[in-house]
N, C-alpha and C positions, 0 to 999 in steps of 0.2 A: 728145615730149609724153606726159605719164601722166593717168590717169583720177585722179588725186587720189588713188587707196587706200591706204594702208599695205601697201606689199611682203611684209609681216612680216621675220619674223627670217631667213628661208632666203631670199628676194627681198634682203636689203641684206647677207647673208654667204654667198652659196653656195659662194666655195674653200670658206671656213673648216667649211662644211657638210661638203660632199665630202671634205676630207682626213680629218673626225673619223671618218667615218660611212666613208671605204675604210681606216681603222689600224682601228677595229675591229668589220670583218668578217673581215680577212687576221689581224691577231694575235690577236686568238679563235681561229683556228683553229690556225695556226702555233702559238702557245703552249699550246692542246692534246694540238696532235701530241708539244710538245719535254715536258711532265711526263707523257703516256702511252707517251715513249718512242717513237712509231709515226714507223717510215721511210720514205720517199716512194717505197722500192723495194715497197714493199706493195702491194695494190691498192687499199685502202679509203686507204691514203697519198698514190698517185698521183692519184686521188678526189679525197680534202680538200683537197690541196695545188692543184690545179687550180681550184679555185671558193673557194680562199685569192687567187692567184693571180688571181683574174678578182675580184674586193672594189673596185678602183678603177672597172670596168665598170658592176658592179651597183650601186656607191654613184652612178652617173652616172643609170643608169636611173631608180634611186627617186627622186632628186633632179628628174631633166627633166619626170619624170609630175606630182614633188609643184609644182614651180614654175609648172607648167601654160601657159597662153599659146602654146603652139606648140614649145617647147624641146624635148621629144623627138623633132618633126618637125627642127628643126633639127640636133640633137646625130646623129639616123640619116645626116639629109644629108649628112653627111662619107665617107660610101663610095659617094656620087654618082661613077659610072663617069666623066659628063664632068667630073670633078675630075685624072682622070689622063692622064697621057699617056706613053708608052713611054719615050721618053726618060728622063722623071722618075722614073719604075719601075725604069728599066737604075741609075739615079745610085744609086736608096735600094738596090737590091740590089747591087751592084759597089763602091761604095763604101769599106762597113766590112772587106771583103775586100784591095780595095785598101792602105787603111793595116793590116791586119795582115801583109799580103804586106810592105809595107812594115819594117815592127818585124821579121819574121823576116830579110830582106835584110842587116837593121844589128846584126841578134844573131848572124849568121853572119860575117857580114863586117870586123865593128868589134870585136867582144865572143869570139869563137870559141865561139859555141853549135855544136850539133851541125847536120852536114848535114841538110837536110829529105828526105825521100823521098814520095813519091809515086808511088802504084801506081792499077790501076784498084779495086783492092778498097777500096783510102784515101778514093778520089775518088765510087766508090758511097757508101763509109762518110758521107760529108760531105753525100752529096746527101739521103740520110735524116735524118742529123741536121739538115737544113734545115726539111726538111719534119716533123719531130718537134718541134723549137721553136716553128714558125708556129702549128701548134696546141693544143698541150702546154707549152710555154715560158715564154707570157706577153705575145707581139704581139698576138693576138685576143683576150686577157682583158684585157689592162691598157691599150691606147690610147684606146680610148672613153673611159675616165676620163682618162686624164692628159693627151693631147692634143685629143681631143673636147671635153671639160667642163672641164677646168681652164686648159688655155692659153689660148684668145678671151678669158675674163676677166679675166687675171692682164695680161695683155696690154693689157685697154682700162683697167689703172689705170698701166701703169707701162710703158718701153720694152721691146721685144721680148729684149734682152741681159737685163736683170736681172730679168725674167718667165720665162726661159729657168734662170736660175740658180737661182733660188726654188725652180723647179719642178723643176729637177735632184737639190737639197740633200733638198726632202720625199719622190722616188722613192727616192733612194736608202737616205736612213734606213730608208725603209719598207721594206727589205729584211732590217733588224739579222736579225728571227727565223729566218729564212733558213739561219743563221750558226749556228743551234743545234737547225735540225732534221737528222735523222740520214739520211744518203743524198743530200744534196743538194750541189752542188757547190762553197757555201760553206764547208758544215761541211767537208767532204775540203781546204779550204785551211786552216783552222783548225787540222787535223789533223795537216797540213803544217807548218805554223809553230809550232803548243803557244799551249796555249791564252793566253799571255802577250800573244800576238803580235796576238789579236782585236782591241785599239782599234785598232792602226794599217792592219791589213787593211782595215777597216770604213773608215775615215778615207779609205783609199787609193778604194777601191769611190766612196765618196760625191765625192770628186772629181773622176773621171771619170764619174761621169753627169751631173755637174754638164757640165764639156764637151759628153758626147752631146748632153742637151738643148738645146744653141745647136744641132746639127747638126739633131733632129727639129724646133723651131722653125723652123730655114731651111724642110727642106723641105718642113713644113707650111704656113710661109705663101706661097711659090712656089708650091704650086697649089691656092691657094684653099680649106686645109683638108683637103687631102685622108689620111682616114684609112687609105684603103690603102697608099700610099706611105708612113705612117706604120708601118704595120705590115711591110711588105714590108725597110723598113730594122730596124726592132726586130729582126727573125728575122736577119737578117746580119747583125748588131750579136750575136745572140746567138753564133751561127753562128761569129765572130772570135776570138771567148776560146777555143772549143774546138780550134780550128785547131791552132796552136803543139803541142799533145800530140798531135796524129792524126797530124802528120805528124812526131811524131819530132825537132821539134825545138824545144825550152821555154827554158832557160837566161832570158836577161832578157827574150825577144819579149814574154809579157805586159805587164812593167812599159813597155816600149818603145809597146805595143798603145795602152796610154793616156797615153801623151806624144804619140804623132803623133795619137791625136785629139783630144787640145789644142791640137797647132801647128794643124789643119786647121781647128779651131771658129774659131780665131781670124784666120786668112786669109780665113774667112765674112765676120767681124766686119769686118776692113781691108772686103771689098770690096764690102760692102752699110751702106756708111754710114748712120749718122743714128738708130742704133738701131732699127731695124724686120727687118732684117734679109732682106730682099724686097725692097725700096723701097717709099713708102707707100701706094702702091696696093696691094700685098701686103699688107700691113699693114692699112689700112681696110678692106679685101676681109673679112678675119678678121673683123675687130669687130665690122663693120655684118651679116652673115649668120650667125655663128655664137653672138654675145651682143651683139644689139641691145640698147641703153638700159643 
């Protein structure tokens, strides 16, 4: 039940709010960097590109404050400690490790990529680049927005599958500038393939996050929201791309990386029928506490 008022315009469109208001704070500044040239191996780069990078966050923030009603109390509440449970932490962290373990097994074994090696200086090397992702990467700047603020709502208009893909197709876009700042991991694939090669890279990118996102929805709605578990997968999820080159052995594991996490999204999909992807307790749990009404 409503008090009668007029919502206004950010009460009856707050995605459509959130995604205008995180494209440009991130390509403001990404499309800064890429006509001043500045590389994110800079400091004033690594800087911009970090609070580019957190634009989904800060567009949640301004938005939860301006919408008022208790939503920032809500939108915080997703790093509610009883949202997690060890289990669900071991799943989002082990998981995206798993299926790239997986993609290198079948690039070795099917395809004749190169042996993997693995040393302790590999396995330190990994353990840093974990922990340089979680906070540098883009798990602590961008879930507050995408899965905090945008999923509960996306979600109480449409089933959890095609609220999942939506949300997959505008993250990933939101990456294009990415793709043309200097130092960053997309431009060195660009670099890789000439510049011809950019729509289909881009194309490729954008459909597997499309996949991720049914992964982050599952295990966001399995525990009630929770944005740690949401973040602790992001960081391993980032963490999987770079695997394949630390250890030596690339050949197709990438492209293999996001095929198995499309067969897995969709083994989610078989085994959490009915579109909620939780079951609808899962599901209800979301809507009614994280975007009531």
């Amino acid at each position: 039940m409503t008090d009668g008022r007029d919502p206004g315009i950010l009460g009856r469109h707050p995605v459509v709010a959130f995604v205008a208001l995180t494209y440009v704070i991130s390509w403001a500044i990404w499309g800064g960097m890429v006509v001043a040239g500045l590389s994110i191996e800079t400091t004033a780069g690594t800087i911009l590109n970090v609070v580019a990078t957190a634009g989904p966050s800060i567009a949640a923030l301004i938005l939860a404050v301006a919408l008022g009603g208790g939503e920032l109390g809500r939108l915080l509440g997703g790093f509610s400690l009883s949202r997690v449970s060890i289990t669900w932490a071991l799943v989002a962290i082990l998981l995206p490790l798993g299926m790239v373990g997986v993609a290198v097994a079948i690039s070795v074994g099917a395809m004749g990529g190169a042996t993997p090696v693995f040393t302790t200086a590999i396995i330190g090397t990994l353990l840093a680049e974990w922990v340089r992702v979680l906070f540098l990467g883009g798990p602590l700047e961008e879930e507050l927005g995408w899965r905090g603020f945008a999923l509960p709502r996306m979600q109480a208009q449409r089933s959890a599958f095609s609220a999942s893909l939506m949300l997959g197709l505008i993250w990933g876009l939101w990456h294009i500038p990415l793709y043309f700042v200097s130092g960053t991991g997309q431009a060195e694939t660009i670099a890789g393939g000439g510049s011809g090669a950019a729509p289909m890279l881009i194309g490729a990118f954008v459909i597997w996050t499309m996949g991720l996102s049914v992964l982050f929805t599952w295990l966001f709605n399995v525990t009630r929201g929770s944005l740690i578990v949401a973040i602790l997968f992001h960081a391993s999820v980032n963490l999987g791309a770079f695997v394949p080159g630390a250890i030596g052995s690339t050949g197709a594991a990438s492209t293999l990386y996001a095929l198995v996490t499309w067969i897995v999204a969709l083994l989610v999909v078989w085994r959490y029928t009915g579109g909620t992807l939780a079951g609808d307790r899962g599901k209800t749990a979301i809507v009614q506490e994280a975007a009531p009404g």
